[in-house]
C-alpha atoms as a printed R data frame, in Angstrom:
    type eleno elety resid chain resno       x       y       z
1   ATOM     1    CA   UNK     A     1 126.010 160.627 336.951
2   ATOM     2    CA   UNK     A     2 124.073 164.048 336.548
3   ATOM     3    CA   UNK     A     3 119.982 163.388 335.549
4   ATOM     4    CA   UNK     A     4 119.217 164.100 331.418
5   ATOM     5    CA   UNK     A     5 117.841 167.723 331.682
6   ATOM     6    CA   UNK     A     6 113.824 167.956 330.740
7   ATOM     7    CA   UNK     A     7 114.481 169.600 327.294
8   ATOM     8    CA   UNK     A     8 116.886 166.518 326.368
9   ATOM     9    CA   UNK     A     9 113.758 163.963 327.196
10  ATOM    10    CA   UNK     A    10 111.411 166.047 326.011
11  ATOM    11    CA   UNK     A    11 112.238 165.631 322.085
12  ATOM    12    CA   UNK     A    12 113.369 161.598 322.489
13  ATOM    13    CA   UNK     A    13 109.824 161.082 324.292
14  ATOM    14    CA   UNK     A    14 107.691 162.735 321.218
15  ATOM    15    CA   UNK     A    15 109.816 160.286 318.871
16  ATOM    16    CA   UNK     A    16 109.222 157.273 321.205
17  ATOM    17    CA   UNK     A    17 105.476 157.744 320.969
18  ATOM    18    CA   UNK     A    18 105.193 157.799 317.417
19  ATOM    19    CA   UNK     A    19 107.786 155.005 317.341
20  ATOM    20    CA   UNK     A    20 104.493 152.891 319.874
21  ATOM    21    CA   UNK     A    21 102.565 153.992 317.216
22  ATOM    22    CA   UNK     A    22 104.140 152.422 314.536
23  ATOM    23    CA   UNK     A    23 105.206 148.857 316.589
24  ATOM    24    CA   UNK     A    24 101.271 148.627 317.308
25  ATOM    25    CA   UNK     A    25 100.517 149.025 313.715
26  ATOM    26    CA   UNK     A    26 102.912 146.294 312.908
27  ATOM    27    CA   UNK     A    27 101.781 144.449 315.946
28  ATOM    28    CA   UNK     A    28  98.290 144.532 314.888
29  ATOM    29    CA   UNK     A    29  98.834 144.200 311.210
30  ATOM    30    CA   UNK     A    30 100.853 140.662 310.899
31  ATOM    31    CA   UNK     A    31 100.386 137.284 311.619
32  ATOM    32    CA   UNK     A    32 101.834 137.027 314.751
33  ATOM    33    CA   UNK     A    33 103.316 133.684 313.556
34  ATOM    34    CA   UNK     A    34 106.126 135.775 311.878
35  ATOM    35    CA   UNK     A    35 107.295 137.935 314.664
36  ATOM    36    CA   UNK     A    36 108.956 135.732 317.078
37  ATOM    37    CA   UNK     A    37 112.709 135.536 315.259
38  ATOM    38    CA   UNK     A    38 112.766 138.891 314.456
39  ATOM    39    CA   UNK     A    39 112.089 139.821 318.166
40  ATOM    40    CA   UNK     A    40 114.942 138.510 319.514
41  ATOM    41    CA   UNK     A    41 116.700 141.291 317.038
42  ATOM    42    CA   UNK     A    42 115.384 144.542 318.421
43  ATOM    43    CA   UNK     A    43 116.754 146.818 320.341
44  ATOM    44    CA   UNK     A    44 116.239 150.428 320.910
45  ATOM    45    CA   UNK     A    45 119.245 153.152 320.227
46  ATOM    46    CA   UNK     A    46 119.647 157.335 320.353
47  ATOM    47    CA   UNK     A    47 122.858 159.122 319.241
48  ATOM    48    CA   UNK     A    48 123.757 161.250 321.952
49  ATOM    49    CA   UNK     A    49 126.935 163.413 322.409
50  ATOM    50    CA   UNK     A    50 126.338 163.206 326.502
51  ATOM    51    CA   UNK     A    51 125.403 160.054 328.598
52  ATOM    52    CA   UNK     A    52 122.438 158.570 327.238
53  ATOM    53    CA   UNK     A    53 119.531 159.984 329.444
54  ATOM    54    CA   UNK     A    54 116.783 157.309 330.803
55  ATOM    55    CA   UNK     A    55 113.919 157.553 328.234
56  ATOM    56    CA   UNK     A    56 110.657 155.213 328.017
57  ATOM    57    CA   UNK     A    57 110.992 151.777 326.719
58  ATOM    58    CA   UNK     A    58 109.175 150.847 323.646
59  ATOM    59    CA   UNK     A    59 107.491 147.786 323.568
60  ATOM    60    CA   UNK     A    60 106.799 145.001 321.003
61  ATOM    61    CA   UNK     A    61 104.735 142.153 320.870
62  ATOM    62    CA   UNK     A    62 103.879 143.052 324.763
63  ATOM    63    CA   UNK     A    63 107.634 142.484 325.089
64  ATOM    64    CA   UNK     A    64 109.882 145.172 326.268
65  ATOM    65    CA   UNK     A    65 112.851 146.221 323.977
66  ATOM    66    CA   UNK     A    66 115.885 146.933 326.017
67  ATOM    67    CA   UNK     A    67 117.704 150.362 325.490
68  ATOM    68    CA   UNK     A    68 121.701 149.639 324.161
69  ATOM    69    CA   UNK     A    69 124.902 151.787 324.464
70  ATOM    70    CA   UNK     A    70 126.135 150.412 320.883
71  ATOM    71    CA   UNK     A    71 124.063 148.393 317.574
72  ATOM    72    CA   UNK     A    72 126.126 146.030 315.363
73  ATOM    73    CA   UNK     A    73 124.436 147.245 311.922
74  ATOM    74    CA   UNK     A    74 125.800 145.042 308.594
75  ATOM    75    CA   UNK     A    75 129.267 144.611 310.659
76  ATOM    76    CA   UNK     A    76 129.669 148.228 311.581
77  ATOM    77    CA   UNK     A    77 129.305 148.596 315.421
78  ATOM    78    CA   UNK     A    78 127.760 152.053 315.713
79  ATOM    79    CA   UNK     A    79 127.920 153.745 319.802
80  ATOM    80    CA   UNK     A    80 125.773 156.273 321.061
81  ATOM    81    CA   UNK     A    81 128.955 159.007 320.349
82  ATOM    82    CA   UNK     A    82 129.479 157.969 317.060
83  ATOM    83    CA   UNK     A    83 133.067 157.630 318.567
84  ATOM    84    CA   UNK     A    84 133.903 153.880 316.829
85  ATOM    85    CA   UNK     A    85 136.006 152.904 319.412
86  ATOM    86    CA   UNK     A    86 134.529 149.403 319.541
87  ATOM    87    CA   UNK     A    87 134.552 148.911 315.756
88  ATOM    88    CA   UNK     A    88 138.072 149.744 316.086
89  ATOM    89    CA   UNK     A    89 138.546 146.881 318.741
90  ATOM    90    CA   UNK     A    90 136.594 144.842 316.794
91  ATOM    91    CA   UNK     A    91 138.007 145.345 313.608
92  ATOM    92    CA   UNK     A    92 141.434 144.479 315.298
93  ATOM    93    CA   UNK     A    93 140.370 141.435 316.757
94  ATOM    94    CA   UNK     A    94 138.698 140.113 313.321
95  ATOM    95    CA   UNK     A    95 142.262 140.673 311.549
96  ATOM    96    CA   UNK     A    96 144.642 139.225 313.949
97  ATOM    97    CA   UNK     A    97 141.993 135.672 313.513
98  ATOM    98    CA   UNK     A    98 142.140 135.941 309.830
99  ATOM    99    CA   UNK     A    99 146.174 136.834 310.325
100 ATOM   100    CA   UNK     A   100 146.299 133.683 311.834
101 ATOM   101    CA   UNK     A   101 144.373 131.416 309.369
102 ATOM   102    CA   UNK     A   102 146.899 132.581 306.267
103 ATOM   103    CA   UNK     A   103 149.878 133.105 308.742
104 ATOM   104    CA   UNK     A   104 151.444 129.899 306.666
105 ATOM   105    CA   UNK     A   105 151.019 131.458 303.364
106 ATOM   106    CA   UNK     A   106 152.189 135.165 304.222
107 ATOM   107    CA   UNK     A   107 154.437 134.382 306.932
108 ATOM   108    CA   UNK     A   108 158.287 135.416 307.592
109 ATOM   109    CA   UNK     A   109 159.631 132.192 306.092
110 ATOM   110    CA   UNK     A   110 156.972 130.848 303.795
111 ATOM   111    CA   UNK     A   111 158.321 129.994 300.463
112 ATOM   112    CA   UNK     A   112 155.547 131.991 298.759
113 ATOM   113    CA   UNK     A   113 157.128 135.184 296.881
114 ATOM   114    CA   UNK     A   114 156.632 138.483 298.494
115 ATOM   115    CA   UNK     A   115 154.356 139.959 295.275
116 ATOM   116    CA   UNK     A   116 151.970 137.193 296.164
117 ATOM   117    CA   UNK     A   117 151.734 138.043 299.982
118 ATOM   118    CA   UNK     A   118 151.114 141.620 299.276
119 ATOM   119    CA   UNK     A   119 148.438 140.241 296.885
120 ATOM   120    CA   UNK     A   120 146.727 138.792 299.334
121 ATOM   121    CA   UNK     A   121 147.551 140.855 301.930
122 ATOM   122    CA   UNK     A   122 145.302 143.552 299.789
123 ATOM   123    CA   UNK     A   123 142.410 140.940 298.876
124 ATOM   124    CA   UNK     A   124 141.932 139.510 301.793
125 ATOM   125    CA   UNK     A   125 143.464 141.504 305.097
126 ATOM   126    CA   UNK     A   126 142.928 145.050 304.333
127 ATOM   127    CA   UNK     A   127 139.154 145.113 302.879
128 ATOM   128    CA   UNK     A   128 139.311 143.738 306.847
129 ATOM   129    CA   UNK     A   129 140.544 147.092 308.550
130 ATOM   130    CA   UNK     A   130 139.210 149.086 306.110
131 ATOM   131    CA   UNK     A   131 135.617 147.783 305.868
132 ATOM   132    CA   UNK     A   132 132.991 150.934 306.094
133 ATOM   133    CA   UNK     A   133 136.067 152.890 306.079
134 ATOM   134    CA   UNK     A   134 133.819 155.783 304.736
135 ATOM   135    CA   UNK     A   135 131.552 155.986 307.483
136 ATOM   136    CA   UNK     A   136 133.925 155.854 310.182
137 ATOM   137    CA   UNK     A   137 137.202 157.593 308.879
138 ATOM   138    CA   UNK     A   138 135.705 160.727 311.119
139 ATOM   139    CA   UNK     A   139 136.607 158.750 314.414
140 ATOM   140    CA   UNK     A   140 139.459 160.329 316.366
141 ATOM   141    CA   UNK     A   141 142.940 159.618 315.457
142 ATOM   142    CA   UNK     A   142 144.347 157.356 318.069
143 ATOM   143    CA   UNK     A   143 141.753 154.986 316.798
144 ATOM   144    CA   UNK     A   144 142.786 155.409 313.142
145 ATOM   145    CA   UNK     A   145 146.496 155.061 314.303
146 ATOM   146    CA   UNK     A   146 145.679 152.016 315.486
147 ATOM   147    CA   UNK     A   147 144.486 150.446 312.651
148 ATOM   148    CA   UNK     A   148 147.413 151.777 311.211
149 ATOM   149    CA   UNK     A   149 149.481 149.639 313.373
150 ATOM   150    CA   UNK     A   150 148.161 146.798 312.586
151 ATOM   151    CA   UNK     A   151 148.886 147.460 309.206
152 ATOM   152    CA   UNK     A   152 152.224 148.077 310.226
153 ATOM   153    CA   UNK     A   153 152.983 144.778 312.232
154 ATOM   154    CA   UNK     A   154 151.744 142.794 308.952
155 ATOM   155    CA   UNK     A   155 154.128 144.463 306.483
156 ATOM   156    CA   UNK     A   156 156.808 143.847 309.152
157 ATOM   157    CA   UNK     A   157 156.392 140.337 309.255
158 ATOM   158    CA   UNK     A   158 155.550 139.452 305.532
159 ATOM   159    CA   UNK     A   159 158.319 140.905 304.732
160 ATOM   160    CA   UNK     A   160 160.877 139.468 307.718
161 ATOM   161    CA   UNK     A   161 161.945 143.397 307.898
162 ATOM   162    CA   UNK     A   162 164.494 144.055 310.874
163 ATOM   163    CA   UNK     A   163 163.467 146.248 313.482
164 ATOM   164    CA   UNK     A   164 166.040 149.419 311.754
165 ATOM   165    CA   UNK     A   165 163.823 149.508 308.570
166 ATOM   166    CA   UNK     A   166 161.427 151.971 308.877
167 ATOM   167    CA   UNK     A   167 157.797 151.661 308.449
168 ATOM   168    CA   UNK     A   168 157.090 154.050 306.067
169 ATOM   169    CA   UNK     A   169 160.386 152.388 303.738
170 ATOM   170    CA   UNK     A   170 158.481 149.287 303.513
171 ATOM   171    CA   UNK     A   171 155.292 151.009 302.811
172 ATOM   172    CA   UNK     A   172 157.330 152.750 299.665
173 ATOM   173    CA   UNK     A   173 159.141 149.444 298.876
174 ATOM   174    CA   UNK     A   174 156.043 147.377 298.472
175 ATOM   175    CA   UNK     A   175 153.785 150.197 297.175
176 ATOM   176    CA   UNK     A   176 150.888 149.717 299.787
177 ATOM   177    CA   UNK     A   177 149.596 152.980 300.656
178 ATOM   178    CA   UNK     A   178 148.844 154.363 304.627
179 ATOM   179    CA   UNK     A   179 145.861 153.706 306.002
180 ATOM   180    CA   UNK     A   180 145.320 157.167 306.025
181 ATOM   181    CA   UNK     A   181 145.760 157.978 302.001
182 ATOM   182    CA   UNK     A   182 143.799 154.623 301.445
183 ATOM   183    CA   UNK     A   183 141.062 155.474 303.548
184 ATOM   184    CA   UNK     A   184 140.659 158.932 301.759
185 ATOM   185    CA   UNK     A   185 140.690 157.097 298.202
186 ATOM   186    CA   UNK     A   186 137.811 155.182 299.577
187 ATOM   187    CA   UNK     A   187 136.083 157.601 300.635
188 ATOM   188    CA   UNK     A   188 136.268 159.890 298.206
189 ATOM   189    CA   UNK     A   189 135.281 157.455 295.508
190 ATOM   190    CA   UNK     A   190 132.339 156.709 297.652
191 ATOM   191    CA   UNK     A   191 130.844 160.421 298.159
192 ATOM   192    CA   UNK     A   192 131.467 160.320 294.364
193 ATOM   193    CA   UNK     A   193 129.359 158.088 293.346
194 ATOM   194    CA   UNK     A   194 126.426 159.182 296.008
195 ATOM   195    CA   UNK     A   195 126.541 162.333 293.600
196 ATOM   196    CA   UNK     A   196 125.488 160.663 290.909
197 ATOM   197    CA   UNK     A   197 122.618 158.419 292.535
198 ATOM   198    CA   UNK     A   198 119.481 158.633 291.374
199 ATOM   199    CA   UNK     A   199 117.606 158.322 294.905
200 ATOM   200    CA   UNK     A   200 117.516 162.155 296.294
201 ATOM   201    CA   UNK     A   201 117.514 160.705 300.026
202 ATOM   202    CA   UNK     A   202 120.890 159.030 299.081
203 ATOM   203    CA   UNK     A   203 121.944 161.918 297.165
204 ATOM   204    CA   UNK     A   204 121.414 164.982 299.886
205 ATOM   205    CA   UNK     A   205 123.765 163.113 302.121
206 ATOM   206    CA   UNK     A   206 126.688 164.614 300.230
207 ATOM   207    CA   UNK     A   207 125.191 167.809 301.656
208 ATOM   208    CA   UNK     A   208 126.235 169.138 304.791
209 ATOM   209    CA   UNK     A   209 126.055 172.180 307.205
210 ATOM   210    CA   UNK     A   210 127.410 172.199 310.581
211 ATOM   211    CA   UNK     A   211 125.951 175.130 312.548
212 ATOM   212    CA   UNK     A   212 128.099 174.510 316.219
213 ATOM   213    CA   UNK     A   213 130.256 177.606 316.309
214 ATOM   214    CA   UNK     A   214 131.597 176.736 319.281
215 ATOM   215    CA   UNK     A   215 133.988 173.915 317.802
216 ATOM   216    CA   UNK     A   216 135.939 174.475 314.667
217 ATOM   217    CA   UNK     A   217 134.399 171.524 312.515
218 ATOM   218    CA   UNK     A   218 136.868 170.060 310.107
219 ATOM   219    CA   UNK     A   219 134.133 169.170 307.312
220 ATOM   220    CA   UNK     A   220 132.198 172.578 307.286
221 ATOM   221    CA   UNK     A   221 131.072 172.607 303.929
222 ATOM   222    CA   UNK     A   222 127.838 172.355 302.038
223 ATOM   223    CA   UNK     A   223 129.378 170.292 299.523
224 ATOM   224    CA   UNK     A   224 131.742 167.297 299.989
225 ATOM   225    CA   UNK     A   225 133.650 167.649 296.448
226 ATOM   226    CA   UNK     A   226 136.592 166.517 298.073
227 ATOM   227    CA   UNK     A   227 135.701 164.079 301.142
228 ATOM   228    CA   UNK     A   228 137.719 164.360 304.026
229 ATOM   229    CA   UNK     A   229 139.794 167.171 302.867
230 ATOM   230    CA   UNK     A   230 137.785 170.504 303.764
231 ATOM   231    CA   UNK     A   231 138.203 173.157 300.478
């Protein structure tokens, strides 16, 4: 493993002393009383393209806060490439448990009428794989295809298809849009309506300019009118 170059430490180590800075003003500022549950949350985290580099530790509460690869934020598990490879894992292993806790009601010979599988199929198994759909639908596609899959094995068996009937029939026959055209629905209703907020910070995230010219960069626009589809 090659050693972080100075100029990469250089900028994390100005933000890690202003980050001391702030922990001792919360350390000094609060009833210590209130600190020890929250402690056991913290972690420390840097995006990086490259292998994270060995930077300082911060500390908190005289307790050291240890540096992670990857941060489980509100169910989305963010890594230090922004890659979502272990959401995508994890998103798969959440479905198949929930799979099996309705397998009765959706399954290949339940009595239950195939309207009301897809039904809940929609309610309850896709919000599942596509939960924060908008943040990660820029992960690579081998881990979108895989939540594609999943998708696929579900139609398959909710609707006792046999293995001849193509995947993208049964997608047409029961009117359930790819996970790819569902995803970009989502999204785009979601950059919509960060047009229209009211908090500038939450607005000016619809504003983008990547400067790399090294990469072609499929979102290279200033203005996300149409998320996920570059003008």
């Amino acid at each position: 493993m090659t050693q972080p170059s100075s100029h990469r430490i250089a900028i994390p180590d100005s933000l890690l002393k202003r980050f001391n800075a702030n922990l001792n003003t919360l350390n000094t500022g609060a009833p210590s009383g209130e600190w020890p549950s929250i402690l056991t949350k913290q972690m420390q985290f840097f995006f990086e393209k490259v292998t994270p580099g060995k930077y300082s530790r911060l500390s908190f509460m005289e307790e050291d806060l240890p540096w992670e690869n990857q941060v489980k934020y509100f169910g989305l598990i963010l890594d230090y490439k922004l890659s979502f490879r272990q959401h995508a894992k994890y998103n798969s292993d959440k479905f198949w448990n929930k799979v099996h806790m309705i397998i009765p009601l959706i399954g290949r010979h339940t009595p239950l009428s195939l309207n009301n599988k897809v039904v809940l199929f929609k309610q309850i198994l896709r919000p599942i794989l596509t939960y924060s759909a908008p943040i990660w639908c820029v992960t690579a596609k081998s881990h979108r295809s895989k939540i594609q899959i999943l998708q696929n094995k579900i139609l398959r068996i909710m609707t006792n298809a046999p293995w001849f009937v193509r995947n993208d029939v049964i997608h047409k026959d029961l009117k359930i849009q790819l996970i790819e055209d569902h995803v970009k629905n989502l999204s785009r209703k979601f950059f919509s309506q960060l047009e229209d907020h009211k908090n500038p910070l939450i607005n000016s995230q619809v504003e983008y300019a990547h400067t790399n010219g090294k990469y072609p960069y499929p979102y290279s626009t200033t203005k996300w009118s149409l998320p996920l589809k570059p003008p």
